[in-house]
N, C-alpha and C positions, 0 to 999 in steps of 0.2 A: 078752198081751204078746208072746206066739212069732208070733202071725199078725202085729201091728206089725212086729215084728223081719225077718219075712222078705218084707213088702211093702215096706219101707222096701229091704233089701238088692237086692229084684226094680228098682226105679226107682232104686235106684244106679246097678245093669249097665247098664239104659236110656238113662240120662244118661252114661256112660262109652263105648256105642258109639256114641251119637251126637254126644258131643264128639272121639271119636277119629276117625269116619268123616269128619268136616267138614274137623278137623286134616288129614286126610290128604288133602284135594282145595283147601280154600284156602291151607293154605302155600305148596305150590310155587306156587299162580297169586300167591300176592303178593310170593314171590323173583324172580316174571318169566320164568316157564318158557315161557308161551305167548306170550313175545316175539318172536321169529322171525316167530308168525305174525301179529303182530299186536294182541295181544289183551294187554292192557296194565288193568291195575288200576289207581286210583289209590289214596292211601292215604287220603283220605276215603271212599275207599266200601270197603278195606278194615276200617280203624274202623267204620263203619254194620255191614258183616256181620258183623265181630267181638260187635258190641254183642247184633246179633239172634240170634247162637249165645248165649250166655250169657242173655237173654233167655228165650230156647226151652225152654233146660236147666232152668232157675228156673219157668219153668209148667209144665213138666213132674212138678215135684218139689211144687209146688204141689196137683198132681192126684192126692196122693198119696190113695188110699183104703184103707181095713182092713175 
């Protein structure tokens, strides 16, 4: 049960940097930061990447082994 407990804790942290790291590079391009240069999101393919991050996180967590 302690090995469950802290594999399960270990792909929490997993799934939390990498939903924080994602959060921190697709928000601002979909507030439109790289507008200026060009570089323009739309909000269907925001949704699609949205989808694929929580996607990723969910096999991630799937892949859980003990």
């Amino acid at each position: 049960l302690i090995k469950f407990a802290k594999a399960t804790y270990r792909k929490m942290i997993q799934n939390l940097i990498w939903a924080t790291g994602y959060n921190v590079i697709a928000i601002p391009l979909a507030a439109g930061v790289l507008y200026s240069a060009g570089i323009v999101l739309s909000p269907a393919l925001g949704a699609v990447l949205m989808s694929a991050s929580t996607i990723i996180v969910a096999i991630n967590a799937k892949m859980l082994r003990v």
